[in-house]
N, C-alpha and C positions, 0 to 999 in steps of 0.2 A: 424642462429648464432650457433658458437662451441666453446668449452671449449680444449682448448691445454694449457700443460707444456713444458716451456725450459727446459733446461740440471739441472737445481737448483731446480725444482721443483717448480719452479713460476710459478701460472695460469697466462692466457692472451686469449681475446676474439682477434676471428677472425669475421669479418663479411661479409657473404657471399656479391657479388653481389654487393661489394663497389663502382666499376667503373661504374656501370650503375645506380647508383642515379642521381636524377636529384636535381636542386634548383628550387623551387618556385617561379617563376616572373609570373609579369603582374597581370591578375584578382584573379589567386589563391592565389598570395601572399598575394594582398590586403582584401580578405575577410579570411585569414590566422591571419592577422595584425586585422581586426577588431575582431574576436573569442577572441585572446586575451584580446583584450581591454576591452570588454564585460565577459571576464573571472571574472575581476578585478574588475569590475565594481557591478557584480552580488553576490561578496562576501558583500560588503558595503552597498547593497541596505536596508538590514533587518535590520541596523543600524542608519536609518532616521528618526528624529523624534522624537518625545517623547516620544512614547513605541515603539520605534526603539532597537532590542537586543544589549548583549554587545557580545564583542569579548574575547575569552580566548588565547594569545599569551605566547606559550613557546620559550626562548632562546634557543642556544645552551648547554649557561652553567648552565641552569635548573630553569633562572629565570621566573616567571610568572608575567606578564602582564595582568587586564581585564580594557577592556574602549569600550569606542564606539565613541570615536574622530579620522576618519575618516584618519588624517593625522599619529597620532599615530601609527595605525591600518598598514596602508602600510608602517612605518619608519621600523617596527618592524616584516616585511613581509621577507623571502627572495626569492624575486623575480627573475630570471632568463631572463625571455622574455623581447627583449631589449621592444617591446611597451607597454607590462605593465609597461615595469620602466617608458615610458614617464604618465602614469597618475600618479605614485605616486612623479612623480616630478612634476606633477600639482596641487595635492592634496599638495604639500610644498609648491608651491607657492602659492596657496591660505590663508595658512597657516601662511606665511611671508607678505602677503601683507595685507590680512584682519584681522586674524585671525579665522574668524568662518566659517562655509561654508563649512567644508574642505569634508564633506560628499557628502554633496547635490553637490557639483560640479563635482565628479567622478562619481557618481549615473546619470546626464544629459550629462556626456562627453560619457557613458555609451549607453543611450538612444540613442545620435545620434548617434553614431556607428549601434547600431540595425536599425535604418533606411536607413541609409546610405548600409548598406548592401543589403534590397528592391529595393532601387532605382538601385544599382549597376546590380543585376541578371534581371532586366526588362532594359540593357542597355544602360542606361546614362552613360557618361563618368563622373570620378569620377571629374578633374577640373569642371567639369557645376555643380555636388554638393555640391562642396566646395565653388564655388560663389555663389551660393542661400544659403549658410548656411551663410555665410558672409553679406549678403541681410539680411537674418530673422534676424541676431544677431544685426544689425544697428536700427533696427525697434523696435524688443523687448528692448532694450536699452532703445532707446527714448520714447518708452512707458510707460516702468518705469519715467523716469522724471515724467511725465505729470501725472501717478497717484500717484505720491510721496506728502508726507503732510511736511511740519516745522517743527520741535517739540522745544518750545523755552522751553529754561530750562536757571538757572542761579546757582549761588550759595548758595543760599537760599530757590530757588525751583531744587531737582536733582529727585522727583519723576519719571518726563519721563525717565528720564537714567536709574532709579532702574528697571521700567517697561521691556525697551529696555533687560536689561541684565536678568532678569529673564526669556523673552524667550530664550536667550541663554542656561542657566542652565535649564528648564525645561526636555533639553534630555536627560542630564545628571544622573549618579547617586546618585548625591548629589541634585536630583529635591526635595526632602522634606526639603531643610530646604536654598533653592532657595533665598524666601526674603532675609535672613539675608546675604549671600552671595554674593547677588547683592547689597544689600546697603554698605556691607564691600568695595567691587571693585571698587562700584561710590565715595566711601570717598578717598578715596585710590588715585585714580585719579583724583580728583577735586584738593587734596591736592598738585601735585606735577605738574597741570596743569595751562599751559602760556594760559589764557583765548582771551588775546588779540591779539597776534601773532595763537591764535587754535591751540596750537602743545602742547601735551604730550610726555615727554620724560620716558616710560616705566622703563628704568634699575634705577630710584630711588625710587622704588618698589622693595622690596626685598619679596621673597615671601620663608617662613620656615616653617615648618614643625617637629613635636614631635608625636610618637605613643604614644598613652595613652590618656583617656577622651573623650569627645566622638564632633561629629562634631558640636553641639554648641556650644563649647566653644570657637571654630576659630574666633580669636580677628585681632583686629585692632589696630597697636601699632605706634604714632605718635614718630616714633624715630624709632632706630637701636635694633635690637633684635641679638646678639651675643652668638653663644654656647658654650659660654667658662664660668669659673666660677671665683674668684678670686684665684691669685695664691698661696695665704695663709690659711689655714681652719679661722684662728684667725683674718682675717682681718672684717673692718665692712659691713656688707650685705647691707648699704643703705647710698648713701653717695643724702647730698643734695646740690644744688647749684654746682655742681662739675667743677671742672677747670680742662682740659683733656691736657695730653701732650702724640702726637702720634707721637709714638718712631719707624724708623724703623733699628735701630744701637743695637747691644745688650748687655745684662747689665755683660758685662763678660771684663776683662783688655784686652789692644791691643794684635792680636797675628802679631809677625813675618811672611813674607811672605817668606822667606829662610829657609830650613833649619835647627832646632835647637838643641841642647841639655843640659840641665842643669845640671852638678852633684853637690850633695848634699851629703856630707859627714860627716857633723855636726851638732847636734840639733841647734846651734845657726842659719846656714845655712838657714836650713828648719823654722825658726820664722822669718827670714829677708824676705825671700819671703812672706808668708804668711801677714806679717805685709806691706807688699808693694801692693798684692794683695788686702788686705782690704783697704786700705789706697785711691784704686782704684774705689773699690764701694763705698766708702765716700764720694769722688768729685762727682761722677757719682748721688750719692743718693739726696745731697746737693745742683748740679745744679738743679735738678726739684723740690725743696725745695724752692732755692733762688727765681725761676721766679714765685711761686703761686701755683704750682702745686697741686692738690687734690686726682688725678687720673692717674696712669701711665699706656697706651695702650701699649703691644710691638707685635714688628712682630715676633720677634726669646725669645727666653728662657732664663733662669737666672738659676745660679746653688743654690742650697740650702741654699749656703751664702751671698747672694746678697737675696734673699727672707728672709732670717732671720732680714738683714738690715734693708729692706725695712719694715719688720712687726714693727721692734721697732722704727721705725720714721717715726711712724705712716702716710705710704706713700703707698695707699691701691694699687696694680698692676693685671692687665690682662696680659697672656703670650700665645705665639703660637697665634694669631690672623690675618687670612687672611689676602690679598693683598686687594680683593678688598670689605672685610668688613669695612679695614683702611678706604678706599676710603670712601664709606657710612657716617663711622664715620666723618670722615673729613668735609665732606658736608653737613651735620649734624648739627655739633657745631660750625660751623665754623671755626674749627681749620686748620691746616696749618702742612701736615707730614715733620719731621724734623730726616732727615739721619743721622746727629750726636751732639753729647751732645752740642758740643761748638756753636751750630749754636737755643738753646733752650731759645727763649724768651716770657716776657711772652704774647705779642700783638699773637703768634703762637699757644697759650694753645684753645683750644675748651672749648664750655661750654654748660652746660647742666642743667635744674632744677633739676635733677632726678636721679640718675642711681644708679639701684637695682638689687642684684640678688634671682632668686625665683628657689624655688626647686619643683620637679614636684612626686606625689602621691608617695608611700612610696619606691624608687627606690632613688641612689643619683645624678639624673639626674639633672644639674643648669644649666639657661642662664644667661646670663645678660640681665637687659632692658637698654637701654639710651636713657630716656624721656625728654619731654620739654624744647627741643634744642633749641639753637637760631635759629634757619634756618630749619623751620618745613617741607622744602621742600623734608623730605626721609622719607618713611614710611615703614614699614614692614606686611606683613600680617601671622599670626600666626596661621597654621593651626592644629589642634588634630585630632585624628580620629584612630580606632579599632584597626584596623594596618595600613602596611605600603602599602599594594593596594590601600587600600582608603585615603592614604594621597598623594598618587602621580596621581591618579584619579583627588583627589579636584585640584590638584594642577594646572593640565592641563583645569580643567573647571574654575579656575580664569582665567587661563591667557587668555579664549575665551574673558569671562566677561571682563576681562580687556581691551583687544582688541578694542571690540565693544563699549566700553564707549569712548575710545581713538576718534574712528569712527568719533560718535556721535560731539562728540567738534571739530572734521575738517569741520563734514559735517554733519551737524542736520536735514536732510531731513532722511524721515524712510518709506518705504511700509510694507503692513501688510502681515502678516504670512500666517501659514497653507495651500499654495499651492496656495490661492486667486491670489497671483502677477503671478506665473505662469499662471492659468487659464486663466485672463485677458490678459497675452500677449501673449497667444496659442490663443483669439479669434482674435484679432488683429492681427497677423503674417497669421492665417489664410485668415483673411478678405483680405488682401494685397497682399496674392498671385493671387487672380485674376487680376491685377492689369500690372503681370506680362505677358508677351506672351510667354517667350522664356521657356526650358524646365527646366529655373530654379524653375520656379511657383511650380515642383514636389518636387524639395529641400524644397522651403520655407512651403509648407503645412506639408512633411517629423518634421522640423523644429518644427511647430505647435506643431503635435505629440509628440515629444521626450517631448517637455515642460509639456504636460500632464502626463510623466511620475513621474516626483516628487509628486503631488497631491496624484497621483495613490498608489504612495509606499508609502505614509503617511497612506494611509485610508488600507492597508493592513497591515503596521506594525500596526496600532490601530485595526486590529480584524473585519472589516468594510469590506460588500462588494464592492470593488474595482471600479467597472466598475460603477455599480449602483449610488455608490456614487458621483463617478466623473461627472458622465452627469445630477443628479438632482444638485450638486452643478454647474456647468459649466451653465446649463439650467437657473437655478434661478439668477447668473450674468447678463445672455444677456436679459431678461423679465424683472430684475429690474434697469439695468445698474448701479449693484453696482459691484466696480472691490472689493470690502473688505471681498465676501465672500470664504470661502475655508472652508478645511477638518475639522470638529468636532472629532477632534483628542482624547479631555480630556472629550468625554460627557457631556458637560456644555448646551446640549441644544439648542445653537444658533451655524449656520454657520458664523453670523457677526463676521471676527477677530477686529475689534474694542470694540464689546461689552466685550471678550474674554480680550482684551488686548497683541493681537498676534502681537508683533513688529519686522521688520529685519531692519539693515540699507540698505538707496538705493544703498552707494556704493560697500558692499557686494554682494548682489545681482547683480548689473551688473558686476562687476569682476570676478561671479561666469559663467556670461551667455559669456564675451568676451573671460574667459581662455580658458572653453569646448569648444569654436567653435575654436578657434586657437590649439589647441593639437588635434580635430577630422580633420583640412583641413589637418594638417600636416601628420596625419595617413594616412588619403585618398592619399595623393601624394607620399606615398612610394610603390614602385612596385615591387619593389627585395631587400631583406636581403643578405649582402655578409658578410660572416664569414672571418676569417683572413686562415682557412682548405681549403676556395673553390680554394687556386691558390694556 
């Protein structure tokens, strides 16, 4: 390589010896394709688990990021290699389908690249790999069924769901104060969940966020939590029983859609208007007067004189309030958003027992609450915490929580933790490859292996010798034929994740085992990268 200048003095690399590069096809490309994968793979691994590290992510524009949510991790990667992008498009859609996992499933799409690579160099053709890994992942699948348990839970009993979600949060940062956490997210969810149809509809769940206090104070607020304060210092900070008119027109006279101009040449002039403009926020005041009104929501602003109005008729208002806060509110109070004044009845007004606004430690920081709505079905979760790392931390470990509560109420079958489910369908995938004649039998025991590797990175992110660890727990499975034991992650003493209370749901877990084999056959079958430069 050489450094030359044009006529302007502009560098520009020449590189020698460009016509006789070659492209990488066939088997070099594919163990090309696998390095990467396992590139990607092998930054995530240290982040398994419950003392699984965090990650410190800088942007471009200097913001910093730290977590160890697996998906976050790669959103906020910038990756190049088009197949490492296919695992952090795995790692989303694990992300999008289950919510949790998003680690453990690039960590095992990981592993079986590393063996897929063995089999590759002792040549097997990569199609015979990619059907025995298809094989294993049918088997391990069904395995899981079969050692999966019920967990019945109702509304009265949500302990197994608090359980469930505290393994989730345990790998978290916010693992000290986990219980509280997990019962906020199972409330949270119960509250806005179709029990009978099993469907959770997530987005009336609002989840907010304020720096300052610290993370116990992350509440639970059966209603809407608005960061806005009222639009008057004078108005009253607590209004009860409230009757809500949401406004999306705003409190200012009609403007011309043409072109205008007024001139004004005389005092008298200038009071006709004025007296016409007020005259405008009087109908405007007096409609939400006439219909009941207690409480005015708007989307858009009021100038100075329309809040003076509004303060002396005594008609307490919120201004600048999002689109789809309205929404929230709406569904709420059951109120009805109303585009303009003439269309404001009062069957349309929302209602609420509650709505207050609180000010936070000695900053003039105000939200508003809107509690004890008719239509308790929107909840807010209100998170504190030091700064603003650890509020967007906790943030993304509800929404695991939340996720896997979701889970839970489609699908109330759960396998236990700590690597146990692995282990159990690494002895079973095993057992079954002899089963096999053809050379897939090398895939499917391949297969085995990779699944031992979760276990494995659990018992070295916990400090634990790895190998040792894995084959007395792996051993004391097949002697006692219990599939519940795994990694002793938290020194608690027992490998029983039952005694532990180690929960994942089953359909996590297999969505973690069907993406990695479908993103590793797909790697496997790519034999040449063509750039849009190669023609």
């Amino acid at each position: 390589m050489a450094l030359a200048f044009d006529e302007f003095g502009r560098p520009f690399v020449i590189i020698k010896e460009q016509d006789q590069k070659v492209r990488l096809r066939g088997l070099d490309a594919q163990k090309a394709n696998i390095a990467s994968g396992m590139a990607v793979s092998r930054i995530l691994r240290t982040s398994l688990g419950p003392k699984g590290m965090d990650k410190m992510l800088q942007s471009p524009d200097g913001d910093v990021t730290i977590t160890n949510d697996g998906a976050t991790i790669l959103e906020k990667m910038d990756v190049d290699n088009q197949i490492a992008k296919l695992l952090v498009e795995l790692s989303r859609s694990q992300d999008y389908e289950i919510g949790d996992g998003t680690t453990g499933v690039v960590v095992l799409a990981g592993a079986l690249l590393e063996q897929s690579q063995k089999l590759l160099e002792r040549g097997i053709h990569p199609i015979r790999v990619a059907e025995g890994y298809e094989t294993a992942s049918r088997i391990a699948v069904d395995h899981l069924e079969k050692i999966s348990q019920k967990f019945d839970f109702g509304v009265n009993n949500i302990e197994p769901l608090v359980r469930t979600c505290m393994t989730t949060l345990s790998s978290k940062i916010v693992n000290r104060c986990k219980r509280s956490l997990a019962e906020i997210a199972v409330k949270a969810v119960m509250a806005v969940a179709d029990l009978e149809r099993r469907d959770v509809n997530l987005d009336l769940i609002k989840v907010e966020g304020k720096v300052g206090g610290k993370l116990e104070d992350t509440e639970l607020i059966h209603g809407i939590l608005v960061d806005k304060e009222m639009s008057h210092p004078q108005m009253p900070k607590q209004i009860e029983d409230a009757k809500i008119a949401i406004l999306t027109c705003p409190f200012e006279p009609p403007k011309p859609k043409t072109k205008h101009k007024v001139d004004i040449d005389t005092v008298e002039k200038f009071q006709t208007l004025r007296k016409q403009e007020q005259q405008y926020f009087d109908v405007m005041v007096q409609k939400c007067k006439d219909v009941g009104a207690t409480l005015v929501i708007c989307q858009w602003g009021f100038d100075d004189e329309a809040n003076h109005l509004l303060m002396h008729r005594n008609l307490p208002a919120v201004r600048w309030v999002g689109g789809v806060e309205l929404e929230l509110i709406a569904i709420a109070t059951g109120g009805r958003i109303v585009p303009r004044f003439q269309e404001l009845t009062p069957e349309k007004l929302g209602k609420a027992g509650l709505v207050r606004e609180k000010a936070f430690g000695t900053t003039k920081d105000r939200m508003l609450y809107v509690e004890h709505c008719a239509n308790s079905r929107a909840v807010t979760i209100f998170i504190r915490g030091g700064n603003k790392m650890i509020i967007e931390e906790t943030k993304r470990s509800i929404h695991d929580a939340l996720c896997v509560a979701r889970n839970l109420i489609r699908n109330n079958s759960i396998v236990y933790g700590g690597g146990s489910a692995e282990i159990s369908c690494s002895v079973c995938v095993e057992a079954a490859a002899d089963k096999h004649p053809g050379v897939e039998q090398y895939a499917i025991r391949a297969f085995a292996d990779a699944l031992d590797s979760v276990p494995m990175a659990l018992a070295e992110n916990s400090g634990l010798q790895p190998i040792e660890t894995l084959s007395s727990v792996k051993s004391q499975q097949i002697k006692e034929n219990n599939h519940y034991c795994g990694i002793d992650c938290n020194d608690a003493g027992t490998n029983d994740m039952r005694e532990q209370n180690v929960f994942e749901t089953l359909i996590g877990k297999q969505q973690q085992i069907f993406l990695a084999t479908q993103v590793v056959k797909m790697i496997l079958k790519i034999d040449d990268v063509i750039s849009p430069t190669d023609y």
